[in-house]
PDB file of N, CA, C and O in Angstrom:
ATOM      1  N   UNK A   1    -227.735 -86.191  28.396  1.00  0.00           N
ATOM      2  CA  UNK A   1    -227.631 -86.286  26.967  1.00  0.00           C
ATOM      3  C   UNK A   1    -229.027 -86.384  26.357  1.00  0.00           C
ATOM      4  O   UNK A   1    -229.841 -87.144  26.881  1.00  0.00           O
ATOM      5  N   UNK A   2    -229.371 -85.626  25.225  1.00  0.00           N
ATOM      6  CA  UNK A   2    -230.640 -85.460  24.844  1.00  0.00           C
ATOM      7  C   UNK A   2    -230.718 -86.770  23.760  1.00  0.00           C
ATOM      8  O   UNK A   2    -229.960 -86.844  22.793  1.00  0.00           O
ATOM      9  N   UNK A   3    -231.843 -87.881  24.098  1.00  0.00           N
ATOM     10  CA  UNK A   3    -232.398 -88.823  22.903  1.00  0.00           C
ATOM     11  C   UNK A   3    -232.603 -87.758  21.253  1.00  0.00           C
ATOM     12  O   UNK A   3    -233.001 -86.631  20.958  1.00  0.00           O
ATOM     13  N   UNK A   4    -232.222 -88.588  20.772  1.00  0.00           N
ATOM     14  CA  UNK A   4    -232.502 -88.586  18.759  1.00  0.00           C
ATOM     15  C   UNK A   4    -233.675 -88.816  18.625  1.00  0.00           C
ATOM     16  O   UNK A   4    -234.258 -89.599  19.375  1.00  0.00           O
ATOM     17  N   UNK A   5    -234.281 -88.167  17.620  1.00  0.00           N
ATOM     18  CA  UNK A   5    -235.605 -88.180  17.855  1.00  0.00           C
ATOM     19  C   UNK A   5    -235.194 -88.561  15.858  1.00  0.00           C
ATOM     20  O   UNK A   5    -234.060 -88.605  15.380  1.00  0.00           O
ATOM     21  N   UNK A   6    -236.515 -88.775  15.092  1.00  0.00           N
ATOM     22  CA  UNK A   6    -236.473 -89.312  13.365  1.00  0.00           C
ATOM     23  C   UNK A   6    -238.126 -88.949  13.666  1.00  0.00           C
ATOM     24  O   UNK A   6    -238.898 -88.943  14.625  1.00  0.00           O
ATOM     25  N   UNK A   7    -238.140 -88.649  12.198  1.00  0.00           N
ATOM     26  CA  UNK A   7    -239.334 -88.452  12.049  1.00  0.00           C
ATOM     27  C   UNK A   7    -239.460 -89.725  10.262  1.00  0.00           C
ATOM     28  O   UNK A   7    -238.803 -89.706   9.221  1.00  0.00           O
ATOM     29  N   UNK A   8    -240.599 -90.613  10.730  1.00  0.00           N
ATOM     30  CA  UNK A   8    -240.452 -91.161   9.372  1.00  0.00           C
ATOM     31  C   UNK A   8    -241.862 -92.112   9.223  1.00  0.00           C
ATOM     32  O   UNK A   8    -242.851 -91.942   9.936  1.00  0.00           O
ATOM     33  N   UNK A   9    -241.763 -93.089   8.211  1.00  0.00           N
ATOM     34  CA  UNK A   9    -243.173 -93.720   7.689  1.00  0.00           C
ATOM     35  C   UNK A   9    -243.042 -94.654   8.093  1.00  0.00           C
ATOM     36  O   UNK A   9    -241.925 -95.034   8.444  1.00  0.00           O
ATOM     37  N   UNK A  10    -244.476 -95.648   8.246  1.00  0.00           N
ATOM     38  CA  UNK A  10    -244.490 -96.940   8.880  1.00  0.00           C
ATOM     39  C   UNK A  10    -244.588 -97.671   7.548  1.00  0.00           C
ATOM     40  O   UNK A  10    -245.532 -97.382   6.814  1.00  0.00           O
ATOM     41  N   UNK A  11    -243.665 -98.630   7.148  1.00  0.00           N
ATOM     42  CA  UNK A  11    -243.882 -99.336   5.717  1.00  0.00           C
ATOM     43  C   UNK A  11    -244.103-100.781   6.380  1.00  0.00           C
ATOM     44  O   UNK A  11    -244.017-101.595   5.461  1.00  0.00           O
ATOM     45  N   UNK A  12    -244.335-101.392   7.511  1.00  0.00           N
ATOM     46  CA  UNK A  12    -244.583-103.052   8.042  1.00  0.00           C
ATOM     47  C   UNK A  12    -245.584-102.676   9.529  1.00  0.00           C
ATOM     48  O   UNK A  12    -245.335-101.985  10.516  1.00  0.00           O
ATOM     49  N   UNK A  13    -246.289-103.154   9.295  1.00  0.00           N
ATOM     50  CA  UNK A  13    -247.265-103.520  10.703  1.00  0.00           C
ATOM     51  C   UNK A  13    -247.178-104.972  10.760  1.00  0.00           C
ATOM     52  O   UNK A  13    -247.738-105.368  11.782  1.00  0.00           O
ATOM     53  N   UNK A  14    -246.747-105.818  10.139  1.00  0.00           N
ATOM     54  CA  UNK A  14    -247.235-107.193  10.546  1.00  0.00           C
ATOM     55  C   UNK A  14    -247.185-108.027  11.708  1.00  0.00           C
ATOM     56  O   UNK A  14    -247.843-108.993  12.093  1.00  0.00           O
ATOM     57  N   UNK A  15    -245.882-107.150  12.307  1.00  0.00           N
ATOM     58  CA  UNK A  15    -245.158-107.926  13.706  1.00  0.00           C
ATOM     59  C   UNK A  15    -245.901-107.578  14.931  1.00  0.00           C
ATOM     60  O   UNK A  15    -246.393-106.450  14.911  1.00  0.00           O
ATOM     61  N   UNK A  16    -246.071-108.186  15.851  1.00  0.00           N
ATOM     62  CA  UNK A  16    -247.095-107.491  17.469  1.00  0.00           C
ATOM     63  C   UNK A  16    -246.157-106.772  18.036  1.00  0.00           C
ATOM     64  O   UNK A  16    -245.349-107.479  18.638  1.00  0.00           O
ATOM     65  N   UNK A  17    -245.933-105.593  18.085  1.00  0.00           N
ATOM     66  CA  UNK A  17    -246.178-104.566  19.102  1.00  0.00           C
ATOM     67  C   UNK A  17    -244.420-104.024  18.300  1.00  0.00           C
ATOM     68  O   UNK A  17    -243.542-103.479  18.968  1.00  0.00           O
ATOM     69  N   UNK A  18    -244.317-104.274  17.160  1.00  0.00           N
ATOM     70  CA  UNK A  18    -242.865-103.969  16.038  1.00  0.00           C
ATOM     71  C   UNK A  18    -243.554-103.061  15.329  1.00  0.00           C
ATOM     72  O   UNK A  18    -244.765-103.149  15.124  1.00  0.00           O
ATOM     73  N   UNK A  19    -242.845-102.171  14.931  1.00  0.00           N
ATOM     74  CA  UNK A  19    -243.339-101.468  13.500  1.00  0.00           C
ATOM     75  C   UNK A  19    -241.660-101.413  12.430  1.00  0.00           C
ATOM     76  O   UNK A  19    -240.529-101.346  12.911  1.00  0.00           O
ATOM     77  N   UNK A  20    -241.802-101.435  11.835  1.00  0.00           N
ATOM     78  CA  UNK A  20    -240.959-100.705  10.672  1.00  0.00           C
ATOM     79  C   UNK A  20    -240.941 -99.475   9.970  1.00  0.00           C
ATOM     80  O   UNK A  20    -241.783 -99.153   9.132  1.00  0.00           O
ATOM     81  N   UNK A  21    -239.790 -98.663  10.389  1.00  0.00           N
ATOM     82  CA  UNK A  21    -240.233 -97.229  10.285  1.00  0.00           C
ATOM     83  C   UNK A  21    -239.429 -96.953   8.776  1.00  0.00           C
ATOM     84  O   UNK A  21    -239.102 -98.070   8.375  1.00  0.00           O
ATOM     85  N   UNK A  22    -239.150 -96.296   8.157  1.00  0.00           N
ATOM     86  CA  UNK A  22    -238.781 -95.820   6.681  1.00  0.00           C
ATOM     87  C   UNK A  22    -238.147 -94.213   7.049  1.00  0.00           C
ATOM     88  O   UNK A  22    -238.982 -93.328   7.235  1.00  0.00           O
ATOM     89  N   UNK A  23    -236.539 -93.833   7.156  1.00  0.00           N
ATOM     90  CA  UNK A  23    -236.920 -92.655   7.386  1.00  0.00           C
ATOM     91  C   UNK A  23    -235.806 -92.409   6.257  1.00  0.00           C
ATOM     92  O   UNK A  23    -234.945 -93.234   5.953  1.00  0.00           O
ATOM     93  N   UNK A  24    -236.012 -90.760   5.517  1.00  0.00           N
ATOM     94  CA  UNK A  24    -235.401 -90.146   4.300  1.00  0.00           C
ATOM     95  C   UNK A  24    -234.602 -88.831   5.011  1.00  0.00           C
ATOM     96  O   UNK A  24    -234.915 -87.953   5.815  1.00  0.00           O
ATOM     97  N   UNK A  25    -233.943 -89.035   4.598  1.00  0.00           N
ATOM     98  CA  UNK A  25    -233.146 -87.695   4.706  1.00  0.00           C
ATOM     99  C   UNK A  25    -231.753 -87.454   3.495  1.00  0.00           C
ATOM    100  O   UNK A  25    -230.886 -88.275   3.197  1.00  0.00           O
ATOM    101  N   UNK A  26    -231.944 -85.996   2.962  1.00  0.00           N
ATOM    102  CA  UNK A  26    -231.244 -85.597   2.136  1.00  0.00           C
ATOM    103  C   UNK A  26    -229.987 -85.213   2.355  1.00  0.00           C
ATOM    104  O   UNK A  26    -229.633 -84.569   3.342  1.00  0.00           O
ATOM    105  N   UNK A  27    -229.169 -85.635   1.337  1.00  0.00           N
ATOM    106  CA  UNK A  27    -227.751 -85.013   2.061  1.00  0.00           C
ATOM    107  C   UNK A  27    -227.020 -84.567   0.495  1.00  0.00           C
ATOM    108  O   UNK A  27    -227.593 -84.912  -0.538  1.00  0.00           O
ATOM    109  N   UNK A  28    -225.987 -83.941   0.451  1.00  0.00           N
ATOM    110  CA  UNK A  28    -225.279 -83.432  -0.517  1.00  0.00           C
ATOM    111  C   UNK A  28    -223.849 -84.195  -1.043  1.00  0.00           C
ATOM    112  O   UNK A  28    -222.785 -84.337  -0.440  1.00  0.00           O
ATOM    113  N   UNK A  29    -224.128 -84.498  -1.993  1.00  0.00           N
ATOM    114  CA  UNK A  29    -222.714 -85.127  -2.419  1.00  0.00           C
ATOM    115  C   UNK A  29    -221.505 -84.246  -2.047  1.00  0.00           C
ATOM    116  O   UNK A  29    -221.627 -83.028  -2.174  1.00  0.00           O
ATOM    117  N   UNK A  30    -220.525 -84.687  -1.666  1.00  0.00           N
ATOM    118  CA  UNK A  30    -219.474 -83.720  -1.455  1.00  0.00           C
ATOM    119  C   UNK A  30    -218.504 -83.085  -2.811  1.00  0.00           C
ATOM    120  O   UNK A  30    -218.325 -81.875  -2.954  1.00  0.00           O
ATOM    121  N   UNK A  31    -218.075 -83.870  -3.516  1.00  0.00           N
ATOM    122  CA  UNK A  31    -217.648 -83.005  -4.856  1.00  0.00           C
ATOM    123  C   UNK A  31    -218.752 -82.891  -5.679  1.00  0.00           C
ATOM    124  O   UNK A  31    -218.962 -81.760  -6.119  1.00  0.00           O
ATOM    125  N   UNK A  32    -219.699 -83.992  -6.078  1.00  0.00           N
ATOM    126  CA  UNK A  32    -220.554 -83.219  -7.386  1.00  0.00           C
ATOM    127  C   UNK A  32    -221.669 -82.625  -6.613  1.00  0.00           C
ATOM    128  O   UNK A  32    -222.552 -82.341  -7.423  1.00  0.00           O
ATOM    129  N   UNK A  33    -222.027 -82.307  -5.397  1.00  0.00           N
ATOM    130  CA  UNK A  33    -223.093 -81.428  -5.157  1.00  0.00           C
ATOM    131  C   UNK A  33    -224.168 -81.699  -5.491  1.00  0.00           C
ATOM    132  O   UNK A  33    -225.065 -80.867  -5.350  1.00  0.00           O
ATOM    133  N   UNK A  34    -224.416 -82.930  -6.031  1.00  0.00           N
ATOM    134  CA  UNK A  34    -226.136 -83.297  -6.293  1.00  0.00           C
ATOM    135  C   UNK A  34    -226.726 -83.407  -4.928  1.00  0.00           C
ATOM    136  O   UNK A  34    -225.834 -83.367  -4.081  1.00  0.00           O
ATOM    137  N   UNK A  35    -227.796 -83.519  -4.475  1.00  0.00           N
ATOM    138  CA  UNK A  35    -228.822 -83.613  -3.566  1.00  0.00           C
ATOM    139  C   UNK A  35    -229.080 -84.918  -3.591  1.00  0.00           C
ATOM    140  O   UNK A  35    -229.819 -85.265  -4.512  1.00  0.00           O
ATOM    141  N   UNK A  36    -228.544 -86.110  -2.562  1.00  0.00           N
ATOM    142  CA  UNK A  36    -228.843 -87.667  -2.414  1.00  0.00           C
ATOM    143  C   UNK A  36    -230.271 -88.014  -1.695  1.00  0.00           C
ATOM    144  O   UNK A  36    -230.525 -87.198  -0.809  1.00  0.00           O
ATOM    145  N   UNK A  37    -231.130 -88.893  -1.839  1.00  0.00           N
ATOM    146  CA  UNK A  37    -231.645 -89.354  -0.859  1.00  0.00           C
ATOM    147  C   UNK A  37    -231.649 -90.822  -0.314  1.00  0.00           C
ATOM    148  O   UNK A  37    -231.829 -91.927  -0.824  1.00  0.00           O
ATOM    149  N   UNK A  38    -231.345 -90.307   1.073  1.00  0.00           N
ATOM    150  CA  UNK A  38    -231.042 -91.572   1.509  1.00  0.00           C
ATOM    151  C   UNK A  38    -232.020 -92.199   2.459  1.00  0.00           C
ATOM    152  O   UNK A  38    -232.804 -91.531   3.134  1.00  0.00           O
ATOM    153  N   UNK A  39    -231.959 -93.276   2.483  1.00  0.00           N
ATOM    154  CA  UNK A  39    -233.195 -93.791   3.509  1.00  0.00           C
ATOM    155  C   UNK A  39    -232.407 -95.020   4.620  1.00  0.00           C
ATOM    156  O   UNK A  39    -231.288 -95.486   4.403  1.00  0.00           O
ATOM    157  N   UNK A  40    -233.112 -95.316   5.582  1.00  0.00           N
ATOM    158  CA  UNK A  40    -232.574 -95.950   6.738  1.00  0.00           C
ATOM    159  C   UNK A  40    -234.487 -96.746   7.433  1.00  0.00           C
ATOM    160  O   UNK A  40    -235.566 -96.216   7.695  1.00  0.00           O
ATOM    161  N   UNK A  41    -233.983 -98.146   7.466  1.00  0.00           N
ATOM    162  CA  UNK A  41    -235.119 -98.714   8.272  1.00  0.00           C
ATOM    163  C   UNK A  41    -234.728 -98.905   9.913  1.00  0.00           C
ATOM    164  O   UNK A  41    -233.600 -99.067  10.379  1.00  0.00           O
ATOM    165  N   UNK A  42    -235.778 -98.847  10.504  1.00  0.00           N
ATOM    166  CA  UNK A  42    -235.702 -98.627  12.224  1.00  0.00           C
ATOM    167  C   UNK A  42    -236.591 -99.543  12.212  1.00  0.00           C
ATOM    168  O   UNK A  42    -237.588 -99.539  11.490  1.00  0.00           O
ATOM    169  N   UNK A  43    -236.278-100.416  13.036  1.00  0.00           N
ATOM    170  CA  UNK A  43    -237.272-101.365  13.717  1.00  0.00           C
ATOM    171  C   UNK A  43    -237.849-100.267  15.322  1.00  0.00           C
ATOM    172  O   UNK A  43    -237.134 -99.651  16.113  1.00  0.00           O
ATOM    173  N   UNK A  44    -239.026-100.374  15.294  1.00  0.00           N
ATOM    174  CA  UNK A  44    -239.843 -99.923  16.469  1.00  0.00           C
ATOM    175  C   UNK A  44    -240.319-100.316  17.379  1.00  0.00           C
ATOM    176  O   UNK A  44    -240.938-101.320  17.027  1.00  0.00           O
ATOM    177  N   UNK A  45    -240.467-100.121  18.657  1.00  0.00           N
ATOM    178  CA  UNK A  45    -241.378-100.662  19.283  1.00  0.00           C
ATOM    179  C   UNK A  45    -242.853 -99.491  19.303  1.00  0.00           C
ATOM    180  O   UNK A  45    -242.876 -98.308  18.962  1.00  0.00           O
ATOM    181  N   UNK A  46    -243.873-100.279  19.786  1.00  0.00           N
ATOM    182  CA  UNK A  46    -245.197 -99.780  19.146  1.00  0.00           C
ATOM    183  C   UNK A  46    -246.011-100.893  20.090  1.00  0.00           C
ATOM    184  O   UNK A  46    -246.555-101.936  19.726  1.00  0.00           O
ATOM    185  N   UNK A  47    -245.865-100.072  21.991  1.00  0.00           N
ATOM    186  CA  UNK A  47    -246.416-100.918  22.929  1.00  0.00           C
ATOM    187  C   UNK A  47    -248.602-101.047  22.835  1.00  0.00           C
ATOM    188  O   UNK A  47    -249.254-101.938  23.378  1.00  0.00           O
ATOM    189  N   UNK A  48    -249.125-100.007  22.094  1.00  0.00           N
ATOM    190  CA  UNK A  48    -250.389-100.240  21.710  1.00  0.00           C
ATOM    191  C   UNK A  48    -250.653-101.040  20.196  1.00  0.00           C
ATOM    192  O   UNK A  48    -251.707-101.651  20.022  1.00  0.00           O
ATOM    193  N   UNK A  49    -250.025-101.001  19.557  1.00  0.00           N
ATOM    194  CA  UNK A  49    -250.140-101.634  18.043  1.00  0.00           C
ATOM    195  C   UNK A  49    -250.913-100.434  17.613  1.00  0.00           C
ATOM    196  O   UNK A  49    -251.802-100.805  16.847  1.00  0.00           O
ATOM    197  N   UNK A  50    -250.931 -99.214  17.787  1.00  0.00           N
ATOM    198  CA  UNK A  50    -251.437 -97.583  17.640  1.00  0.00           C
ATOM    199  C   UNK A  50    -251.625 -97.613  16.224  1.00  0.00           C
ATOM    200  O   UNK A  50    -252.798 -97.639  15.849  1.00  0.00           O
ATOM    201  N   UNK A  51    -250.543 -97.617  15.177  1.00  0.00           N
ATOM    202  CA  UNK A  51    -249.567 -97.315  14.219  1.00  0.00           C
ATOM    203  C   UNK A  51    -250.257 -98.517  13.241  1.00  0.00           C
ATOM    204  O   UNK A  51    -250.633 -99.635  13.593  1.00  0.00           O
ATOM    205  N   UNK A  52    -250.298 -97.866  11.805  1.00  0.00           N
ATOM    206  CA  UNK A  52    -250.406 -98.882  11.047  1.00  0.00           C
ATOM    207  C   UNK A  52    -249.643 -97.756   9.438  1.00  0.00           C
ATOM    208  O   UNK A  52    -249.559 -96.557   9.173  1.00  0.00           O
ATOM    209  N   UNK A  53    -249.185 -99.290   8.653  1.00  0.00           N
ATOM    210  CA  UNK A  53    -248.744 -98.689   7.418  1.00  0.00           C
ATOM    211  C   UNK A  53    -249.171 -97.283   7.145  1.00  0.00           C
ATOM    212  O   UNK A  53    -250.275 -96.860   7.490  1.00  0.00           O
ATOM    213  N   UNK A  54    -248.286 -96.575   6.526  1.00  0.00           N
ATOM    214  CA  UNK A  54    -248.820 -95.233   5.758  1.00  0.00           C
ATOM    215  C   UNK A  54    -249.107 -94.265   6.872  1.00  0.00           C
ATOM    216  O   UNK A  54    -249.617 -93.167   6.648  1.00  0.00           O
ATOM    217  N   UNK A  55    -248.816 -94.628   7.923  1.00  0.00           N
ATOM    218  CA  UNK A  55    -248.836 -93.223   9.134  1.00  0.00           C
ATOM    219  C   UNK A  55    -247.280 -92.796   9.176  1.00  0.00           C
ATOM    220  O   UNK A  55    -246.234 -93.403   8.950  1.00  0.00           O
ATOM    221  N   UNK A  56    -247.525 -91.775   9.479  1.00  0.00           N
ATOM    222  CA  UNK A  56    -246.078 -90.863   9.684  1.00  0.00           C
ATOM    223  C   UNK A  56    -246.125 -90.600  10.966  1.00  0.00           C
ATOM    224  O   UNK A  56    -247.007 -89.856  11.395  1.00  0.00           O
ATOM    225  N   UNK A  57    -245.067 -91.235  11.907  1.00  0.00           N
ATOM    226  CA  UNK A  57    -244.682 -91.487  12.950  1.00  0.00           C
ATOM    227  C   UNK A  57    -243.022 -90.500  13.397  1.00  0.00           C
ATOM    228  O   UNK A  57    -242.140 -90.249  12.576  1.00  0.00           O
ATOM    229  N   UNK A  58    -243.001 -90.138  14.760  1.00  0.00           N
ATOM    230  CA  UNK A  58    -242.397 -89.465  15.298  1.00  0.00           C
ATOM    231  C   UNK A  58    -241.329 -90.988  16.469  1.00  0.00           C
ATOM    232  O   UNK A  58    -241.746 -91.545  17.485  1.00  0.00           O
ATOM    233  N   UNK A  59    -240.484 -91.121  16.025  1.00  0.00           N
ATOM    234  CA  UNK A  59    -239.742 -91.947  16.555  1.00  0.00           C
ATOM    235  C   UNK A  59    -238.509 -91.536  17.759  1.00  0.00           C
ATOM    236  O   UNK A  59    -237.645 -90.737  17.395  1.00  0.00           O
ATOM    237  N   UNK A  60    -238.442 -92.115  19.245  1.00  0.00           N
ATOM    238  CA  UNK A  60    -237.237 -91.619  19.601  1.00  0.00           C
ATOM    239  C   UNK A  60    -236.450 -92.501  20.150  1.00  0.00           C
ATOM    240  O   UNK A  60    -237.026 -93.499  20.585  1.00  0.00           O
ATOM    241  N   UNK A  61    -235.044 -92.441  20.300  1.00  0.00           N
ATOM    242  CA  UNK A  61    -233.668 -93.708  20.694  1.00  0.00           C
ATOM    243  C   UNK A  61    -234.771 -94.274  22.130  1.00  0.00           C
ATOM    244  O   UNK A  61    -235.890 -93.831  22.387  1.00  0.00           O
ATOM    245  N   UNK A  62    -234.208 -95.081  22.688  1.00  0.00           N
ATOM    246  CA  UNK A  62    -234.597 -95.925  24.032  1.00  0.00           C
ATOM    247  C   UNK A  62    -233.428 -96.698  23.948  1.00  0.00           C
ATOM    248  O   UNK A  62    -232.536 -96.773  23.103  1.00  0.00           O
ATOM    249  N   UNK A  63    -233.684 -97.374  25.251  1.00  0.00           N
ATOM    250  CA  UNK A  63    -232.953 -99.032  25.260  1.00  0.00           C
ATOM    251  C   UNK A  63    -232.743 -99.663  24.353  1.00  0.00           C
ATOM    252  O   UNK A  63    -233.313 -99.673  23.262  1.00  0.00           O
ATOM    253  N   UNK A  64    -231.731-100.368  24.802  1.00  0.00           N
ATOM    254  CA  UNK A  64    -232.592-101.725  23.701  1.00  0.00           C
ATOM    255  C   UNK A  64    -233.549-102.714  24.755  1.00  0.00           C
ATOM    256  O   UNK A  64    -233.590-103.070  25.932  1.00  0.00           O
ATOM    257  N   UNK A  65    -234.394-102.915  23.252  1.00  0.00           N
ATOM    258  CA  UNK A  65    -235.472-103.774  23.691  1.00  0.00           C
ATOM    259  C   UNK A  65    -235.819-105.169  23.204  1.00  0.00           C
ATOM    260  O   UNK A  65    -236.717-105.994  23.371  1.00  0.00           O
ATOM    261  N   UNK A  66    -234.740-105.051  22.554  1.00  0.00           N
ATOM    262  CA  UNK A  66    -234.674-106.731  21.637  1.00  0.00           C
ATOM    263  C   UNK A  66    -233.636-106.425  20.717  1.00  0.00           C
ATOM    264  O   UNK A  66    -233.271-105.282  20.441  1.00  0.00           O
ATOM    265  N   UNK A  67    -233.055-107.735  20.135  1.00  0.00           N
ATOM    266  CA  UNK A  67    -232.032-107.783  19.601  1.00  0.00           C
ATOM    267  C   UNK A  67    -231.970-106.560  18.366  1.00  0.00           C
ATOM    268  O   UNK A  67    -230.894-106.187  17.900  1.00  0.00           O
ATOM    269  N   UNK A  68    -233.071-106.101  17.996  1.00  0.00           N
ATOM    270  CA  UNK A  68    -233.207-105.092  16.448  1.00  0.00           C
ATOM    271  C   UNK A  68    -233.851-103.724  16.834  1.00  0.00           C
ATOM    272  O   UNK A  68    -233.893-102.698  16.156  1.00  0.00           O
ATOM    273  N   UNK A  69    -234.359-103.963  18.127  1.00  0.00           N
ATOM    274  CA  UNK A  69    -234.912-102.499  18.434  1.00  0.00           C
ATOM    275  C   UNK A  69    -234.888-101.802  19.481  1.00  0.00           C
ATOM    276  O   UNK A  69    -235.226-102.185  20.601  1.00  0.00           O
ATOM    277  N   UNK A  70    -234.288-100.214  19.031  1.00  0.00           N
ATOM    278  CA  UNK A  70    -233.717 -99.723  19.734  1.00  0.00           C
ATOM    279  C   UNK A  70    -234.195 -98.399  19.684  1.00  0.00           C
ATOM    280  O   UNK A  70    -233.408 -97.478  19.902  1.00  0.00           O
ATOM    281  N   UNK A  71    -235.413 -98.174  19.417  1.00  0.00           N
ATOM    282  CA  UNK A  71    -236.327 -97.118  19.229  1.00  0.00           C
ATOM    283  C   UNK A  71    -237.465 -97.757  19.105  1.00  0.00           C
ATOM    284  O   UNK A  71    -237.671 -98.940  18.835  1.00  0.00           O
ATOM    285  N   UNK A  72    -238.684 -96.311  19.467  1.00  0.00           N
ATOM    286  CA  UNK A  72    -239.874 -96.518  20.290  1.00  0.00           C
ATOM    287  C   UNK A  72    -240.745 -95.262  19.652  1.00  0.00           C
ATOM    288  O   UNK A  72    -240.149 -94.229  19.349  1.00  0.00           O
ATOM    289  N   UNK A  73    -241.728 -95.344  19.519  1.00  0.00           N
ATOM    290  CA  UNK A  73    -242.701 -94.429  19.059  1.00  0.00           C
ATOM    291  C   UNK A  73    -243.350 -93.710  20.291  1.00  0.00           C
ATOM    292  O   UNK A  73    -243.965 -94.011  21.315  1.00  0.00           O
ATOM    293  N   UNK A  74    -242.772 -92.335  19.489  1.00  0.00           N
ATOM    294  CA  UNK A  74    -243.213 -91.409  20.775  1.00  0.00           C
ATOM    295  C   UNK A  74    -244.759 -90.395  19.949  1.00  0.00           C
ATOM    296  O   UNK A  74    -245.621 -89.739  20.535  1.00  0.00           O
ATOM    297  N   UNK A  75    -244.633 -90.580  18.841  1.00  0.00           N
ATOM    298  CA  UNK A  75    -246.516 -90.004  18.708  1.00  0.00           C
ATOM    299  C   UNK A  75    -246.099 -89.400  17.131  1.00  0.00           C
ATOM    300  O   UNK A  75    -245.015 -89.082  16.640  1.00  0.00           O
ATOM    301  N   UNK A  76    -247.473 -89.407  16.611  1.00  0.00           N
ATOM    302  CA  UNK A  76    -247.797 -88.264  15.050  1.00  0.00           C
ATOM    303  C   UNK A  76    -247.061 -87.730  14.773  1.00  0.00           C
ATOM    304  O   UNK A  76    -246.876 -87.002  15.748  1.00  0.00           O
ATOM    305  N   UNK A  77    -246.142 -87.404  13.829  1.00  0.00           N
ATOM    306  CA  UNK A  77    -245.721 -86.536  13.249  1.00  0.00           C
ATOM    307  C   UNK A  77    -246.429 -85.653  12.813  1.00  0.00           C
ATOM    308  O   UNK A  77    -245.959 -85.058  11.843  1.00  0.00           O
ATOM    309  N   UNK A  78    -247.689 -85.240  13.272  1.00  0.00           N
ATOM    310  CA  UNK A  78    -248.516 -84.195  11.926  1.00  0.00           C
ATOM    311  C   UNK A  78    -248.412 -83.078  12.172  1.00  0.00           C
ATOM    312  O   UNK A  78    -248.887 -82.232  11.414  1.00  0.00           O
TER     313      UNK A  78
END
């Protein structure tokens, strides 16, 4: 089975070796057809502390690794 991969922003560095990721994705209302955006926070793991606010990070599923995180930074989105 292939891991989920998100592509999204780091909005928290404060935690050691945690990030907080921010990710958006658009979706379509089903009767009125407007264009939604929706967002979803991911707690990360982030085993160098690499990552700081305002980077755009490439995130993928793992283990779990603590009670909130269950994804892991796999590199740049750029």
């Amino acid at each position: 089975m292939k891991k989920k991969t998100r592509i999204g922003t780091v909005v928290s560095d404060k935690m050691n070796k945690t990030r907080v990721v921010l990710v958006e994705r658009t979706v379509r209302h089903p009767l009125y057809k407007k264009v939604i955006h929706k967002t979803k926070k991911y707690y990360v793991h982030d085993e160098e502390n690499i990552s700081h606010t305002g980077d755009k990070v490439k995130i993928i599923e793992t283990r779990p690794l603590s009670k909130l995180k269950r994804w892991r930074i796999e590199g740049d989105a750029t």
